[in-house]
C-alpha positions as a Markdown table, in Angstrom:
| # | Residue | x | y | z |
|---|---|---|---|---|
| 1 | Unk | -12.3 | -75.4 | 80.9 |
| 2 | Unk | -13.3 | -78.5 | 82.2 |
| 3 | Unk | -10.3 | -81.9 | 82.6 |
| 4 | Unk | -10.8 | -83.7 | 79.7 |
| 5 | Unk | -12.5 | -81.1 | 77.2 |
| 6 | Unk | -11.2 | -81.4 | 73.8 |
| 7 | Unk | -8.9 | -79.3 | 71.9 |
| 8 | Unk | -11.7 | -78.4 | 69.7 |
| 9 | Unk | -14.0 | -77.3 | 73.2 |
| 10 | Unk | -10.7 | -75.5 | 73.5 |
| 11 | Unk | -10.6 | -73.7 | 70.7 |
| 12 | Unk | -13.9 | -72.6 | 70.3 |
| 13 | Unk | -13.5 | -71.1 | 74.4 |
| 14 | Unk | -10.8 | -69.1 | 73.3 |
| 15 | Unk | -12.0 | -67.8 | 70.0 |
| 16 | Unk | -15.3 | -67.1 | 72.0 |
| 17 | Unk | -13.5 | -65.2 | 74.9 |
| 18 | Unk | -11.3 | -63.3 | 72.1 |
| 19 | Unk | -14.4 | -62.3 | 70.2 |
| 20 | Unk | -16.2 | -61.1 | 73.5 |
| 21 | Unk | -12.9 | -59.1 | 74.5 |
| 22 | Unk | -13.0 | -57.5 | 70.9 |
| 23 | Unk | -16.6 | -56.4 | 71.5 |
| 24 | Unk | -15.2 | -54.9 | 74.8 |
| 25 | Unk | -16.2 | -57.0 | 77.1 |
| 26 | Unk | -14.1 | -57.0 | 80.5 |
| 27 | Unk | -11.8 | -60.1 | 81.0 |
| 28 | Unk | -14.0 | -61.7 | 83.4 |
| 29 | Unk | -17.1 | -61.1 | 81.5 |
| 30 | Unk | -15.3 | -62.5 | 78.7 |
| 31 | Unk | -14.2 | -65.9 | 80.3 |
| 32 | Unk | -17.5 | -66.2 | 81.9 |
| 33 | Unk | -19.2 | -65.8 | 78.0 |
| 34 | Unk | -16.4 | -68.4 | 76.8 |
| 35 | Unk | -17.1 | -70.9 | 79.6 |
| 36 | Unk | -21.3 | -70.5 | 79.5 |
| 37 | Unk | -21.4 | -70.9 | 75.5 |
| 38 | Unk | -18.8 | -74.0 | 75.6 |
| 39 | Unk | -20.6 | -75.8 | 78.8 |
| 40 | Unk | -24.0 | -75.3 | 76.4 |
| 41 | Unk | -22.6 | -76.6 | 73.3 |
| 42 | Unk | -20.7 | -79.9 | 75.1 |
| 43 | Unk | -24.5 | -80.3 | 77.1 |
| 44 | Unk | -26.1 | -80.5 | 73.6 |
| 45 | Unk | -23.8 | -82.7 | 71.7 |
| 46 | Unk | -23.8 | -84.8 | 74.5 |
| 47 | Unk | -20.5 | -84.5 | 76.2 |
| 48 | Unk | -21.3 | -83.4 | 79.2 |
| 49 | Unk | -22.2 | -86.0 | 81.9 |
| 50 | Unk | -25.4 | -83.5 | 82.9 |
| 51 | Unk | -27.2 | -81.7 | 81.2 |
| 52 | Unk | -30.4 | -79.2 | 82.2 |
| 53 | Unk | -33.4 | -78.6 | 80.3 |
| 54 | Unk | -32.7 | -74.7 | 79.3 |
| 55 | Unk | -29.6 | -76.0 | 77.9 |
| 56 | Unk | -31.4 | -78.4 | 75.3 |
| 57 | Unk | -34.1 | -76.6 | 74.4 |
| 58 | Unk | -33.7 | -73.6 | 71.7 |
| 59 | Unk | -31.2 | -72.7 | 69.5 |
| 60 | Unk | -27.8 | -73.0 | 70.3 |
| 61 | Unk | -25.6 | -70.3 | 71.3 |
| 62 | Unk | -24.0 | -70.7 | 68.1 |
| 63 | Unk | -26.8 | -70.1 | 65.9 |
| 64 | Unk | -28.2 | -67.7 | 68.7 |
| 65 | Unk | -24.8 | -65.3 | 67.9 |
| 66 | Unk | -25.7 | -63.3 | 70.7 |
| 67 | Unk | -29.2 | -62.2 | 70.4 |
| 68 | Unk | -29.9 | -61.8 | 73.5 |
| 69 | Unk | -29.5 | -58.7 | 75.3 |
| 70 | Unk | -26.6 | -59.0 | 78.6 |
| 71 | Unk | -27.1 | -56.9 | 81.6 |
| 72 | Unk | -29.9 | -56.3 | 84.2 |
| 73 | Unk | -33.5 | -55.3 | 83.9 |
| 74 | Unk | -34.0 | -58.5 | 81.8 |
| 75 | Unk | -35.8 | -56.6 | 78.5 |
| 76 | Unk | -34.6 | -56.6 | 75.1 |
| 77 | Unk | -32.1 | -53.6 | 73.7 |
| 78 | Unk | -34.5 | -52.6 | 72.1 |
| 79 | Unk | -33.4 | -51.6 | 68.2 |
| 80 | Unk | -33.7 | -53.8 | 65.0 |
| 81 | Unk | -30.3 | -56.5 | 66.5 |
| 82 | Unk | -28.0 | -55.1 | 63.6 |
| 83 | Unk | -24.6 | -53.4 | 63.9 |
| 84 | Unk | -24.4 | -49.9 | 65.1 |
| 85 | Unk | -23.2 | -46.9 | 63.3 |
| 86 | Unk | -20.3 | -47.4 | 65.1 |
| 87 | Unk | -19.4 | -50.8 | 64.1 |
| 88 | Unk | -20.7 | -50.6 | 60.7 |
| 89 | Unk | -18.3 | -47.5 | 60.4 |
| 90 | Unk | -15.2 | -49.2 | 61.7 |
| 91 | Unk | -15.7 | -52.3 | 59.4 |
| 92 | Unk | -15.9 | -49.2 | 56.8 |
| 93 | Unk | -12.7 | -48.1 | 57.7 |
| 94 | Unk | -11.1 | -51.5 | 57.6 |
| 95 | Unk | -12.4 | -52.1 | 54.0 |
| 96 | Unk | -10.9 | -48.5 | 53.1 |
| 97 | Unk | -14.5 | -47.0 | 52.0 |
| 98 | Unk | -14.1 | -43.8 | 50.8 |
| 99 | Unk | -16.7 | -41.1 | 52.3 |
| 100 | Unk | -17.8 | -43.0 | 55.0 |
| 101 | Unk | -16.9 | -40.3 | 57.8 |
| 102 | Unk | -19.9 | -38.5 | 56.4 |
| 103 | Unk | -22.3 | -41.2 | 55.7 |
| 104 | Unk | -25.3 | -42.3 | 57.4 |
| 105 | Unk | -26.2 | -45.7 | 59.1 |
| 106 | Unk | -28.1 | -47.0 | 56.5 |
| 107 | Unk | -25.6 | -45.8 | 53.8 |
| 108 | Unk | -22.5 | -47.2 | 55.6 |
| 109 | Unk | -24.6 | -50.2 | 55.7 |
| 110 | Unk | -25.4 | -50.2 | 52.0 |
| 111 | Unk | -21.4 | -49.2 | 51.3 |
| 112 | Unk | -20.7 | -52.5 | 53.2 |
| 113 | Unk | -23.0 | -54.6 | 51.1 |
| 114 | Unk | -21.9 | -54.4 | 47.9 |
C-alpha cells in the first residue's frame, strides 16, 4: 500500500487480496488484484495525486466485481458470468442442502435461491 493510505484503503486491500486467495488465486496474483483495485478506487475518489483516464471512466472495480475475464488472449470466458457448478455446489454444502451431490447446475442454483 502506498505511505499515507488510510486504514479504510487498508482494509478493503486486504479483504480484496483475501477474497482473490479464496478464489485461488496465487499470492502474488492476489496482492497484485488487492493493489490494482485499491490504486483505482483512491484515483476515483480523488485521493490519489494522479490519476489516468481508464481509471475514471467506467464502473468501478467495486461495482465491476470482477467481470472481466484475467489471463492472456484478451477475449471474454465465454459462459453467462455466473458461478460454476463447482462453486454453486460448495456454497450448497456450506448451507447443508440435502441432495445436492446429485443435482444439476441449474437445480443447485435454484436450491440456493430459495
Amino acid at each position: 500500500m502506498p505511505r499515507g493510505s488510510s486504514p479504510k484503503r487498508e482494509r478493503q486491500y486486504e479483504h480484496i487480496k483475501e477474497s482473490a486467495r479464496q478464489r485461488g488465486e496465487g499470492e502474488e496474483r492476489a496482492e497484485e488484484i488487492a493493489a490494482r483495485t485499491v490504486n483505482k478506487e483512491r484515483a476515483r475518489s480523488g485521493e490519489a495525486r494522479t490519476a489516468s483516464g481508464s481509471s475514471l471512466r467506467g464502473p468501478s472495480p467495486s461495482r465491476r466485481g470482477g467481470q472481466r475475464s484475467h489471463g492472456g488472449g484478451g477475449g471474454s470466458r465465454g459462459g453467462s458470468g455466473g458461478p460454476t457448478k463447482e462453486q454453486l455446489y460448495a456454497e450448497a454444502r456450506k448451507r447443508d442442502i440435502k441432495g445436492r451431490s446429485t443435482m444439476t447446475k441449474d437445480e443447485l442454483r435454484h436450491a440456493l435461491h430459495r
